[in-house]
N, CA and C atoms as an extended XYZ file, in Angstrom:
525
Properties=species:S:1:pos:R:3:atomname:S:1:resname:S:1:resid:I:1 pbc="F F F"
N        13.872      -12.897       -5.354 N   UNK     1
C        12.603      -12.625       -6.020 CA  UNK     1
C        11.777      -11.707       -5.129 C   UNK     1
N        11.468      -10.709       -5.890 N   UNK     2
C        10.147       -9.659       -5.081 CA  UNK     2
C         9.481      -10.490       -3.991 C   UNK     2
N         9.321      -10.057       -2.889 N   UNK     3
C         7.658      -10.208       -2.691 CA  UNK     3
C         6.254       -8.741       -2.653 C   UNK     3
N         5.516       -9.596       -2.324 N   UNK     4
C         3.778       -8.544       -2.111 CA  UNK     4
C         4.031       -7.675       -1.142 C   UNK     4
N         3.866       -7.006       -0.591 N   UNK     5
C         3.715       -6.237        0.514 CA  UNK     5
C         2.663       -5.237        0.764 C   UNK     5
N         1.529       -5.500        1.407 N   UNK     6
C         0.211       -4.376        1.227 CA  UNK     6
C         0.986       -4.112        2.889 C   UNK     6
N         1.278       -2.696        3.060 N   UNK     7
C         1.197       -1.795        3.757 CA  UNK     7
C         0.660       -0.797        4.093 C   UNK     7
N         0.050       -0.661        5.197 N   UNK     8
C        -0.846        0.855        5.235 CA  UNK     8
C        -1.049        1.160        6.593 C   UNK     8
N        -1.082        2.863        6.965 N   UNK     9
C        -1.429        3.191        8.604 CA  UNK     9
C        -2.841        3.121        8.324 C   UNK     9
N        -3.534        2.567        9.489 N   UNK    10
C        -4.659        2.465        9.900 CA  UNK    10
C        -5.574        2.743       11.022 C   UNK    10
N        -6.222        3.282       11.035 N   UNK    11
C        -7.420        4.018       12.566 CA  UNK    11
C        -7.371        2.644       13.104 C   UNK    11
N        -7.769        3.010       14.641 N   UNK    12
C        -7.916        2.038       15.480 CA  UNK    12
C        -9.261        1.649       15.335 C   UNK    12
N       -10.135        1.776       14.303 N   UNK    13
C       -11.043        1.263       13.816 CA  UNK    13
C       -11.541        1.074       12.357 C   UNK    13
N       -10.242        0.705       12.141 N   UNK    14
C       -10.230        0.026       10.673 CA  UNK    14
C        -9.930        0.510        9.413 C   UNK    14
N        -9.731        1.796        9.330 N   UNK    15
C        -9.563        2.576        8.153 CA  UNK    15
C        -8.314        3.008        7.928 C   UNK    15
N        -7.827        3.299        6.672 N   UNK    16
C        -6.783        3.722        6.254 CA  UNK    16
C        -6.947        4.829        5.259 C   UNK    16
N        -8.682        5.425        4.802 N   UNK    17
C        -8.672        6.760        4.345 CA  UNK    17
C       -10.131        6.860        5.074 C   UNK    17
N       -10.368        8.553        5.400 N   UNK    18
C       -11.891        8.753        5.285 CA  UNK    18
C       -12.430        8.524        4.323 C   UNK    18
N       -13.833        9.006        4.505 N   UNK    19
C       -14.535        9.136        3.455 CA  UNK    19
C       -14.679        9.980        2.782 C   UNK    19
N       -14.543        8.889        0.824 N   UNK    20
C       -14.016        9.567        0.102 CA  UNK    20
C       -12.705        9.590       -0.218 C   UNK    20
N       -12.029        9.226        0.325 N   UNK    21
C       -10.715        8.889        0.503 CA  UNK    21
C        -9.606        9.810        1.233 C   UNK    21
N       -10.178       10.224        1.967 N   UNK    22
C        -9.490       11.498        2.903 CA  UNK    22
C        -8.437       10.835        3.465 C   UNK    22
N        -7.514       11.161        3.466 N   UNK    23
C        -6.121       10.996        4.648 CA  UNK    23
C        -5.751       12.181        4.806 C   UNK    23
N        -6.207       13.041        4.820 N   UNK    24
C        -5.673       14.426        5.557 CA  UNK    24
C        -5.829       14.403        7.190 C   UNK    24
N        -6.710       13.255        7.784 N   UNK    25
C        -6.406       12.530        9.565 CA  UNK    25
C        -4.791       12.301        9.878 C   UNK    25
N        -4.463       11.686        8.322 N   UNK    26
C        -3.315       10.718        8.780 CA  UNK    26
C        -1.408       11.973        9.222 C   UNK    26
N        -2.436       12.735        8.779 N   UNK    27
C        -1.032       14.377        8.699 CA  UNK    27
C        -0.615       14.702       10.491 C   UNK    27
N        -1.593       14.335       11.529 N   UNK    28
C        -0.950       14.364       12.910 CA  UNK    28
C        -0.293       12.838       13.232 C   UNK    28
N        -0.414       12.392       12.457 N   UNK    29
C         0.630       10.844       12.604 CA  UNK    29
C         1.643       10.370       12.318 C   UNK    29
N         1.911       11.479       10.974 N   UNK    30
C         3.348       11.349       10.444 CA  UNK    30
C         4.256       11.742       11.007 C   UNK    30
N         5.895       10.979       10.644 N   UNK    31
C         6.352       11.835       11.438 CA  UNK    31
C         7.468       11.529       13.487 C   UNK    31
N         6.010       10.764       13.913 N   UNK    32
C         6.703        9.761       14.993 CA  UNK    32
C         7.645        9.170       14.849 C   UNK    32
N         8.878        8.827       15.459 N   UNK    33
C         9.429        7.906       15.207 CA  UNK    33
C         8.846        6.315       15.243 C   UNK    33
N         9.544        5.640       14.555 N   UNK    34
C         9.291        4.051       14.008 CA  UNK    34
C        10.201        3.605       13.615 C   UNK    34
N        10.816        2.974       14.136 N   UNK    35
C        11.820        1.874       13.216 CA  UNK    35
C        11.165        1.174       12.307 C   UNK    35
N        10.510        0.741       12.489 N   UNK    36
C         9.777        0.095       11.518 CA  UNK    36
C         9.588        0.827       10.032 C   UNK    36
N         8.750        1.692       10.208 N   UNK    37
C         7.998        2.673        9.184 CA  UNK    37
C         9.848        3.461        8.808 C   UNK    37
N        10.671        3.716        9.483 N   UNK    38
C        11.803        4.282        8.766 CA  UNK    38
C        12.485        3.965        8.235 C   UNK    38
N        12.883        2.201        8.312 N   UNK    39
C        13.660        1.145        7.681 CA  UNK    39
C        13.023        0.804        6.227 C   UNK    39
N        11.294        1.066        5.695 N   UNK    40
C        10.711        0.044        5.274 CA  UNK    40
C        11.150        0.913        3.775 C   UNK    40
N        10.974        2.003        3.403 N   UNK    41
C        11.308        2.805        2.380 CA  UNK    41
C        12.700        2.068        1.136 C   UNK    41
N        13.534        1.494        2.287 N   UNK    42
C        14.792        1.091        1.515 CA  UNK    42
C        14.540        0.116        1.065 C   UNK    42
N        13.746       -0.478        1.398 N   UNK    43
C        13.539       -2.259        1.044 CA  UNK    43
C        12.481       -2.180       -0.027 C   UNK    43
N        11.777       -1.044       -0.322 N   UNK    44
C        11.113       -1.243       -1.315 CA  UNK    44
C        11.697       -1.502       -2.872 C   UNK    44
N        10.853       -1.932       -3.761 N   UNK    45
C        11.864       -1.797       -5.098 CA  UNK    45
C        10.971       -1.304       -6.285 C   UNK    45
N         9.655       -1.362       -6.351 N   UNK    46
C         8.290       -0.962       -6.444 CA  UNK    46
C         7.032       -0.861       -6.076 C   UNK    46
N         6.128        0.049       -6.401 N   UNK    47
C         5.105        0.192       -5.835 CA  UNK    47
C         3.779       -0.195       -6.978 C   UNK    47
N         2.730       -0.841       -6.313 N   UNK    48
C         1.647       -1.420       -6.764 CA  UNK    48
C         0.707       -0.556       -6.474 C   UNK    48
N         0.070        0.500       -7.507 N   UNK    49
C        -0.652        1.228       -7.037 CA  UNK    49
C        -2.251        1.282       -7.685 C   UNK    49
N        -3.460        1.126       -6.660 N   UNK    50
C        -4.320        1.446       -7.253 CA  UNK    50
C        -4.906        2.559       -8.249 C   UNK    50
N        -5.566        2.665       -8.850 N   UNK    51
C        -6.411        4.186       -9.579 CA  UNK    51
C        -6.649        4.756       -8.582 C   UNK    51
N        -7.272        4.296       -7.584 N   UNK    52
C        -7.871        5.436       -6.694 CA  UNK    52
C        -7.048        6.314       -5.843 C   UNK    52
N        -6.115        5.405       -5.300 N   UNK    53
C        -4.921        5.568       -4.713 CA  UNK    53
C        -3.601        6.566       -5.062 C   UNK    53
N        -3.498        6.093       -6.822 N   UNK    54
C        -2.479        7.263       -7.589 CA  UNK    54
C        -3.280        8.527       -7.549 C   UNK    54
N        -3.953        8.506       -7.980 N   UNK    55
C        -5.462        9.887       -8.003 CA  UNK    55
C        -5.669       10.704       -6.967 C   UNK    55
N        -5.349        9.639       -5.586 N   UNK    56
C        -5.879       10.495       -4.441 CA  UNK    56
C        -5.166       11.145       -3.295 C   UNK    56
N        -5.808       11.393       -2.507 N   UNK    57
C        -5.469       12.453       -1.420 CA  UNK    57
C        -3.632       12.005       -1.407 C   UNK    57
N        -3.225       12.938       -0.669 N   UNK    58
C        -1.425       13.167       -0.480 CA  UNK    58
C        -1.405       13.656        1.139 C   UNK    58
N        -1.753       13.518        2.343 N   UNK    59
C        -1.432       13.873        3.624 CA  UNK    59
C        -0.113       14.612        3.388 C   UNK    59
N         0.311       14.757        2.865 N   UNK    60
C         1.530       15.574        2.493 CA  UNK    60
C         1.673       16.927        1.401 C   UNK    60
N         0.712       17.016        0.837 N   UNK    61
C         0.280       17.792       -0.635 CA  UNK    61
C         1.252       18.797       -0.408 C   UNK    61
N         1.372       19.209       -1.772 N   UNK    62
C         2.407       20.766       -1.297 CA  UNK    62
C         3.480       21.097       -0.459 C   UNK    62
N         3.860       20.009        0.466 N   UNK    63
C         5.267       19.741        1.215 CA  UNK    63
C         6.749       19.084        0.918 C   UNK    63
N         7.289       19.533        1.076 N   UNK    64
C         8.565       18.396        1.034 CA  UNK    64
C         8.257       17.646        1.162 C   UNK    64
N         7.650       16.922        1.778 N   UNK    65
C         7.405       15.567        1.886 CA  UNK    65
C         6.163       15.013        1.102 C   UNK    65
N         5.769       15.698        0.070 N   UNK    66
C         4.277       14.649       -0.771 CA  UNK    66
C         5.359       14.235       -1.646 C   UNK    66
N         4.650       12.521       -1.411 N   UNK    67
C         4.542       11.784       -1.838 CA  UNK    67
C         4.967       10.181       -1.286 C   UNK    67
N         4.958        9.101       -1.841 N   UNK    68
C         5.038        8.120       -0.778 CA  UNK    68
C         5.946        7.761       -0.211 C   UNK    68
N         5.551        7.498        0.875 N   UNK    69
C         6.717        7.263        2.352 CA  UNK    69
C         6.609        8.720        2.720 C   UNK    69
N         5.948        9.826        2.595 N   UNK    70
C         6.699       11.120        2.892 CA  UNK    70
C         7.835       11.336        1.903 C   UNK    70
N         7.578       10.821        0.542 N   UNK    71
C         8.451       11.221       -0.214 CA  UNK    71
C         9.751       10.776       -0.169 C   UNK    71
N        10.082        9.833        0.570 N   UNK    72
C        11.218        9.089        0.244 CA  UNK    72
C        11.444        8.241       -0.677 C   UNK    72
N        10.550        7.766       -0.961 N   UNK    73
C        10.261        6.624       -2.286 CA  UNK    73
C        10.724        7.663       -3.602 C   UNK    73
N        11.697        6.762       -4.455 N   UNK    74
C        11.715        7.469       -5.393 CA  UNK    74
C        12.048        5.874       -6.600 C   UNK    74
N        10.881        5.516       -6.898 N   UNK    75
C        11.554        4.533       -7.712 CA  UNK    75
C        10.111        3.939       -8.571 C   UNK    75
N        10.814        2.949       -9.204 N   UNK    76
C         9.571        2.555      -10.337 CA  UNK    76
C         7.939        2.877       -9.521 C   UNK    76
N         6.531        2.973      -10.625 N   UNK    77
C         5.112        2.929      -10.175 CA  UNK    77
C         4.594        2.328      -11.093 C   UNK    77
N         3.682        1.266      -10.524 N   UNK    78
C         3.020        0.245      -11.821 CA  UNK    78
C         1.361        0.770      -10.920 C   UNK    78
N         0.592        1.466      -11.893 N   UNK    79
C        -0.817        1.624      -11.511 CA  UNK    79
C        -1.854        0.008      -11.983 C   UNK    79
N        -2.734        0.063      -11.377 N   UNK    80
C        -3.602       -0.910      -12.247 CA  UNK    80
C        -5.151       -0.360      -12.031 C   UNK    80
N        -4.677       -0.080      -13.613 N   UNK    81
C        -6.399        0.984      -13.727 CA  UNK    81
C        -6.996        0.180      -15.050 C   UNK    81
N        -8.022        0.609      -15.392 N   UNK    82
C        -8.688        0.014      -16.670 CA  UNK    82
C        -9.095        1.473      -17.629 C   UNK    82
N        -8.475        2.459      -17.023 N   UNK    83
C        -8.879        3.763      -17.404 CA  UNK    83
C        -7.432        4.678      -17.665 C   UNK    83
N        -5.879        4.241      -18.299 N   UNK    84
C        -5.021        4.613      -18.038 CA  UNK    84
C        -5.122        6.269      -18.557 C   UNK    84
N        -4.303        7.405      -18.659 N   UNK    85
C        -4.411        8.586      -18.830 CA  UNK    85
C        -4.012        8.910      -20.152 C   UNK    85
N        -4.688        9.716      -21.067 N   UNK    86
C        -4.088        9.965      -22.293 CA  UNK    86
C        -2.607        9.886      -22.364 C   UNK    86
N        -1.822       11.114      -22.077 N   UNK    87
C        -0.583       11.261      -21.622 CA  UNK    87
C         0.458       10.153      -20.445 C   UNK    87
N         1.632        9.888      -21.362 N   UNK    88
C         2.251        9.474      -20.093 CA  UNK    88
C         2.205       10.201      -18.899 C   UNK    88
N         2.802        9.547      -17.825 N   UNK    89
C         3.019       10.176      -16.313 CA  UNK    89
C         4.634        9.869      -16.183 C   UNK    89
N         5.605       10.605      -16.333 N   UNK    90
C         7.070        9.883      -15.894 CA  UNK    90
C         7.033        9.354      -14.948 C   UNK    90
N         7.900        8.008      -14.704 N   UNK    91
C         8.242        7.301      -13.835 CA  UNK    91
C         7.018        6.204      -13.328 C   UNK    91
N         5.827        6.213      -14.261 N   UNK    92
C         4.843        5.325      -13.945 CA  UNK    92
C         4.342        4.903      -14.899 C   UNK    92
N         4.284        3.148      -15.111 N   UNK    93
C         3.777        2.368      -15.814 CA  UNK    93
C         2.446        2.029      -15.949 C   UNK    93
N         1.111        2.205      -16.030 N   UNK    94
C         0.233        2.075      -16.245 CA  UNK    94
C        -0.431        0.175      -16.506 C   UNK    94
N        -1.169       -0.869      -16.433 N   UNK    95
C        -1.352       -1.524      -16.303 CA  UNK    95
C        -2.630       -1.918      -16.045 C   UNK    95
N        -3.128       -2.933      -17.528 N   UNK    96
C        -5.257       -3.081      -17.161 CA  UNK    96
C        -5.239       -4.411      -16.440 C   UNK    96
N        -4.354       -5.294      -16.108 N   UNK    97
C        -4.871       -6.365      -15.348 CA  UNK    97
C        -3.564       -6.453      -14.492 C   UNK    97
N        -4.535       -7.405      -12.973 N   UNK    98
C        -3.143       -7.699      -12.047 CA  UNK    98
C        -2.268       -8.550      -12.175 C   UNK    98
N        -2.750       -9.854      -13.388 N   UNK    99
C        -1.448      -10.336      -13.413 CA  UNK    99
C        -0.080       -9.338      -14.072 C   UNK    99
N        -0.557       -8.610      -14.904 N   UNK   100
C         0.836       -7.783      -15.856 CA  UNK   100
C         1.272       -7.067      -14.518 C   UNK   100
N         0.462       -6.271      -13.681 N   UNK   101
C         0.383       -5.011      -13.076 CA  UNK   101
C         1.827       -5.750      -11.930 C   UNK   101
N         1.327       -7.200      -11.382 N   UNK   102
C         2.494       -7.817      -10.674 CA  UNK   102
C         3.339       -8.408      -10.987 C   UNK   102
N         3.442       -8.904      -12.558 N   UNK   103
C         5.178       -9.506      -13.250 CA  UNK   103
C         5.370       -7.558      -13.258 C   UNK   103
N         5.243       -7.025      -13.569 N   UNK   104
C         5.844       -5.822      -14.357 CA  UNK   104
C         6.275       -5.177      -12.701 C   UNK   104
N         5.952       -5.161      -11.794 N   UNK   105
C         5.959       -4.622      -10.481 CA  UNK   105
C         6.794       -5.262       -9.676 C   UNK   105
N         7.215       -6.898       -9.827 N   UNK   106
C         8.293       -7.731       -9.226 CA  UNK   106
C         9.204       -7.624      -10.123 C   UNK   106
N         9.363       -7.500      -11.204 N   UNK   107
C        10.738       -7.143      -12.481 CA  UNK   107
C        11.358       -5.999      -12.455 C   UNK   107
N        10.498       -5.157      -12.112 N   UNK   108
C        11.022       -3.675      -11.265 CA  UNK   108
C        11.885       -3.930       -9.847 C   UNK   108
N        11.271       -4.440       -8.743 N   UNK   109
C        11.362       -4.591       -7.763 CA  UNK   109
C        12.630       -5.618       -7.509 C   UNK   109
N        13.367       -6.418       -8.656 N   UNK   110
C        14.508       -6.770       -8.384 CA  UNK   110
C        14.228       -8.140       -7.171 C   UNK   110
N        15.080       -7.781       -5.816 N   UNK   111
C        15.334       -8.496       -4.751 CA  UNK   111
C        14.447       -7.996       -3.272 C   UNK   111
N        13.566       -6.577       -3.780 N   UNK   112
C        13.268       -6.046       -3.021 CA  UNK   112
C        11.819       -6.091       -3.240 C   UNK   112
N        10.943       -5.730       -2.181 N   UNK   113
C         9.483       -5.489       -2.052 CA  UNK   113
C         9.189       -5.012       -2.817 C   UNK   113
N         7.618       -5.597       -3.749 N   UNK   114
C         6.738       -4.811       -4.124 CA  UNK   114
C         5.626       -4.301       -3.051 C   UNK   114
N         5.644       -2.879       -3.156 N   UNK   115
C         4.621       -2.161       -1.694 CA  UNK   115
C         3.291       -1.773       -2.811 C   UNK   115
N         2.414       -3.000       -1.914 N   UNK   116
C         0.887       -2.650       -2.523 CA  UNK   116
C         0.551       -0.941       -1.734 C   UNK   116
N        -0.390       -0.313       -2.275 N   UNK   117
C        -1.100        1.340       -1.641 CA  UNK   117
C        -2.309        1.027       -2.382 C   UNK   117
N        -3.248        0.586       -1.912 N   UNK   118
C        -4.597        0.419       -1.929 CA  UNK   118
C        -5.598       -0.546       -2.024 C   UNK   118
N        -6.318       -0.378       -1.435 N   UNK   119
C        -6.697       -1.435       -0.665 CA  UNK   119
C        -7.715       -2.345       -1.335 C   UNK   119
N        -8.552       -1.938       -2.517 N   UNK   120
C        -8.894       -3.025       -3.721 CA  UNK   120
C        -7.540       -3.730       -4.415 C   UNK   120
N        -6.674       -3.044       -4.594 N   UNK   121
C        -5.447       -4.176       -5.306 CA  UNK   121
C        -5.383       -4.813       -4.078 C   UNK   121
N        -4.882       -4.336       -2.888 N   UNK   122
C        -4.653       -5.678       -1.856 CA  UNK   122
C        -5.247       -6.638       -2.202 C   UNK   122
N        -7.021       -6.685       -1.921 N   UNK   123
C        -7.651       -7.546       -1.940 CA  UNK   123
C        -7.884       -8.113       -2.861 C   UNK   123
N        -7.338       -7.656       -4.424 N   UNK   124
C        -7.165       -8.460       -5.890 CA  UNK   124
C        -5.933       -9.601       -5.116 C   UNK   124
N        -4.951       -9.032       -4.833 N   UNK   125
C        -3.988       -9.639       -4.906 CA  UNK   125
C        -4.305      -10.910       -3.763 C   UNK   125
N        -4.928      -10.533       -2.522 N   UNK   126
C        -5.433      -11.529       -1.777 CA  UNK   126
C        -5.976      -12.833       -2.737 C   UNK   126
N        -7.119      -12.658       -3.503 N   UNK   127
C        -7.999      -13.373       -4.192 CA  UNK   127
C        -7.292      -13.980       -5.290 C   UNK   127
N        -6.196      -13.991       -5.830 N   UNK   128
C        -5.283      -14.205       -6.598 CA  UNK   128
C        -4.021      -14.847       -5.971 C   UNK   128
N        -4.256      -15.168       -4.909 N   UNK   129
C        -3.122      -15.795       -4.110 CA  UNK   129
C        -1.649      -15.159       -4.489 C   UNK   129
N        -1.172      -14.082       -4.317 N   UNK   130
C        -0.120      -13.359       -5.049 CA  UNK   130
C         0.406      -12.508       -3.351 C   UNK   130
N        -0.583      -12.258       -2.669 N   UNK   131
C         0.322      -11.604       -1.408 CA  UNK   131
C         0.837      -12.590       -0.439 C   UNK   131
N         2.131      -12.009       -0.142 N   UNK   132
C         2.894      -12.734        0.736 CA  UNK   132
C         2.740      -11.702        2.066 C   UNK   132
N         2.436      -10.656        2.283 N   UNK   133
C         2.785       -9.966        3.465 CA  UNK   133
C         2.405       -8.830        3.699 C   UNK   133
N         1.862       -8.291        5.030 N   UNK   134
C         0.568       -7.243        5.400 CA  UNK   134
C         1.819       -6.830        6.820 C   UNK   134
N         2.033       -5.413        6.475 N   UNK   135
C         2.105       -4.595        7.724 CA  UNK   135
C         1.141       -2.975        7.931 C   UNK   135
N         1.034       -3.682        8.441 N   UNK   136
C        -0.312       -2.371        9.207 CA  UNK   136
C         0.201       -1.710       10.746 C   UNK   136
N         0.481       -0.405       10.911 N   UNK   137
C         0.970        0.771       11.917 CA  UNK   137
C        -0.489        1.296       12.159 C   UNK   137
N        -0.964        1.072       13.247 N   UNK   138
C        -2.153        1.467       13.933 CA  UNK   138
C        -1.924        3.279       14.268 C   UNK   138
N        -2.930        3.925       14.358 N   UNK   139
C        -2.801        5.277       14.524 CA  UNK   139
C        -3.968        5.472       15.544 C   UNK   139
N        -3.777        5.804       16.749 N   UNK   140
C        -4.676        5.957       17.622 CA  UNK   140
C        -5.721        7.031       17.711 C   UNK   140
N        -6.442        6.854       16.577 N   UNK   141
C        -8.063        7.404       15.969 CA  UNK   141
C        -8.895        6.684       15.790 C   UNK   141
N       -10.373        7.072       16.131 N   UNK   142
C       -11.080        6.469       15.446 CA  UNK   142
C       -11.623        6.868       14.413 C   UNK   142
N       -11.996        6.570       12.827 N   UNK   143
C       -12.427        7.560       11.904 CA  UNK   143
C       -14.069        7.530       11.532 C   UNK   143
N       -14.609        6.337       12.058 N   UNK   144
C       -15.778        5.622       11.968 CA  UNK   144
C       -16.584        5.628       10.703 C   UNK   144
N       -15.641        6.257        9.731 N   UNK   145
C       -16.206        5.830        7.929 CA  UNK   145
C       -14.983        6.009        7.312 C   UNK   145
N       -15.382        5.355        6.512 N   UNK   146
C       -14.309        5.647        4.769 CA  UNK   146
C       -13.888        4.382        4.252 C   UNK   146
N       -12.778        3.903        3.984 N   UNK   147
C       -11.434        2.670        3.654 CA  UNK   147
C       -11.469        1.763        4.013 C   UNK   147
N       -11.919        0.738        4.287 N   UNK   148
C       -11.250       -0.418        5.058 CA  UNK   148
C        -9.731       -0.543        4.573 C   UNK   148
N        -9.265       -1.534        5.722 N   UNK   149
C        -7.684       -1.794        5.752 CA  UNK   149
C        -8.382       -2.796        4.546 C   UNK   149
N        -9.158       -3.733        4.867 N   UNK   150
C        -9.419       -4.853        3.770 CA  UNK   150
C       -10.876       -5.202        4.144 C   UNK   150
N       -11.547       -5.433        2.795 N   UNK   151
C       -13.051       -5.178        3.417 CA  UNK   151
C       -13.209       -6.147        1.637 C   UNK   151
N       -13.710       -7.644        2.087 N   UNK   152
C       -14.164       -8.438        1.245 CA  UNK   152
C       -15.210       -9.340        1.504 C   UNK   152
N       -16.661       -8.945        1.270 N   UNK   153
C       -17.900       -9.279        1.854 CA  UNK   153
C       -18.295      -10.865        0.981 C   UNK   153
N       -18.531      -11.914        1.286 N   UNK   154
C       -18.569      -13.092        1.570 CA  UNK   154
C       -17.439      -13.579        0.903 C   UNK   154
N       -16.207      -13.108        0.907 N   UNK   155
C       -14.887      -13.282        0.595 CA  UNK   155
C       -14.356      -14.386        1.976 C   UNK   155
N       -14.010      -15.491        2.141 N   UNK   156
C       -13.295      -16.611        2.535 CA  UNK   156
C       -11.709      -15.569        3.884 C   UNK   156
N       -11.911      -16.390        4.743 N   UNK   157
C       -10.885      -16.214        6.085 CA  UNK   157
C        -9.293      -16.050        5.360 C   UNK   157
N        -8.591      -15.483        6.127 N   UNK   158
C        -7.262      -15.113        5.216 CA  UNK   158
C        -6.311      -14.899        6.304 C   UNK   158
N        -5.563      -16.467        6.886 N   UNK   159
C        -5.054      -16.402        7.919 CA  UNK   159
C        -3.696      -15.541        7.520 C   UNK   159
N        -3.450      -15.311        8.503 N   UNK   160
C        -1.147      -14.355        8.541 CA  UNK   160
C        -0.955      -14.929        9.803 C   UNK   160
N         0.097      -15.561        9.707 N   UNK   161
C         1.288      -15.422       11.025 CA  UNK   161
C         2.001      -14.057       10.861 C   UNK   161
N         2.630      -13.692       12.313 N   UNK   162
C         3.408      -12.698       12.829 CA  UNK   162
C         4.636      -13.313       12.192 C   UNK   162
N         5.562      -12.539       11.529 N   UNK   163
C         6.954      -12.243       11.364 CA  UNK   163
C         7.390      -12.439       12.482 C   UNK   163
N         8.478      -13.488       12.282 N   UNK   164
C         9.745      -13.327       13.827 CA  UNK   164
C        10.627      -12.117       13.644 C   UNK   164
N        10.793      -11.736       15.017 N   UNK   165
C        11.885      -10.722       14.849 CA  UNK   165
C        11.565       -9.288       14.910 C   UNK   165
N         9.733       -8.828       14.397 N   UNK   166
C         8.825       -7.915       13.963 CA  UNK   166
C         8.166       -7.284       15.328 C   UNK   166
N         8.142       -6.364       15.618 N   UNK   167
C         7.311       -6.391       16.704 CA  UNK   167
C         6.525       -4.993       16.326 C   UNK   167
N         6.461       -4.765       15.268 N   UNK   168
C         5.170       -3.706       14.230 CA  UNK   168
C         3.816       -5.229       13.807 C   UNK   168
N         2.954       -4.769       13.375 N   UNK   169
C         1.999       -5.890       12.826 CA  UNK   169
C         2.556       -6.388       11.656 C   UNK   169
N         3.306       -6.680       11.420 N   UNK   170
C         4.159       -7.672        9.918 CA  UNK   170
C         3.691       -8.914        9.893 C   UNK   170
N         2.742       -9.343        9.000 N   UNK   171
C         2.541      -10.990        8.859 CA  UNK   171
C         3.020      -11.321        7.326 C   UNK   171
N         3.003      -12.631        7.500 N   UNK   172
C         3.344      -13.284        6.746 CA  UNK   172
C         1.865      -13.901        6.173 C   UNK   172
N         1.191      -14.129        5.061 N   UNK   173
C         0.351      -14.455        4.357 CA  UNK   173
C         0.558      -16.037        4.389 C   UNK   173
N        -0.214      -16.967        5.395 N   UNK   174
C        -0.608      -18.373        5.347 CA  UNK   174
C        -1.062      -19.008        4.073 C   UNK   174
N        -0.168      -19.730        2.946 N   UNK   175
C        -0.978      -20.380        2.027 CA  UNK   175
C        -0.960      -21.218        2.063 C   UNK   175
């Protein structure tokens, strides 16, 4: 069975887009090696994507490499917008609430990860008890506005243990 997976690189002070949603920072970061970040692409099986998130910036735009993972990802997209687009989009399912947005996103996803990309679905999915697991790749910037990694104001403590075996930030979601 699927699990959750909110993944995202993040400033060493908390962000994962500028402001506005800029990740054009994140374009001197790509790229490093990682075991981590190079293994994680295969294990995906779908992606959980916000509106803002499908909509926005590409640190990659116009390259071989736009799109997610750097464009290795090539497989199902379940958006969850309340605003879907006249026109289909190939290869992406559209979706007005998170419960559909996550049966339809783990039924895709088979045996493999669903990879949350943005950081209001994270925190739907937090509040909905539905995530199992947060890896976050620190990028040694500071951006001092934009994104939080997760930013839920009198929203309740949200413990993770560390993954054995992990030595990237991989937790496991305490329920």
């Amino acid at each position: 069975m699927a699990k959750l997976l909110y993944s995202a690189t993040m400033s060493l002070d908390g962000f994962i887009a500028g402001p506005g949603g800029d990740m054009s920072w994140l374009t001197e970061y790509l790229g490093t090696p990682n075991p981590t970040a190079e293994r994680l692409p295969a294990q995906i099986g779908a992606l959980l994507v916000g509106n803002r998130t499908f909509g926005g910036d590409d640190p990659n735009k116009g390259t071989e490499k736009e799109g997610a993972f750097g464009g290795q990802y090539q497989g199902p997209v379940i958006v969850l917008t309340h605003r879907p687009p006249a026109e289909p989009v190939e290869g992406v399912t559209f979706a007005s609430d998170l419960q559909t947005a996550v049966a339809e996103a783990k039924a895709a996803a088979g045996d493999r990860y669903v990879n949350i990309l943005g950081a209001d679905v994270a925190r739907q999915c937090v509040e909905a008890g539905v995530l199992d697991e947060v890896l976050v790749f620190i990028a040694p910037v500071f951006l001092g506005d934009g994104v939080r990694l997760f930013d839920n104001p009198g929203g309740g403590r949200v413990r993770l243990e560390p993954l054995a075996g992990e030595s990237a930030h991989w937790y496991r979601v305490v329920k």
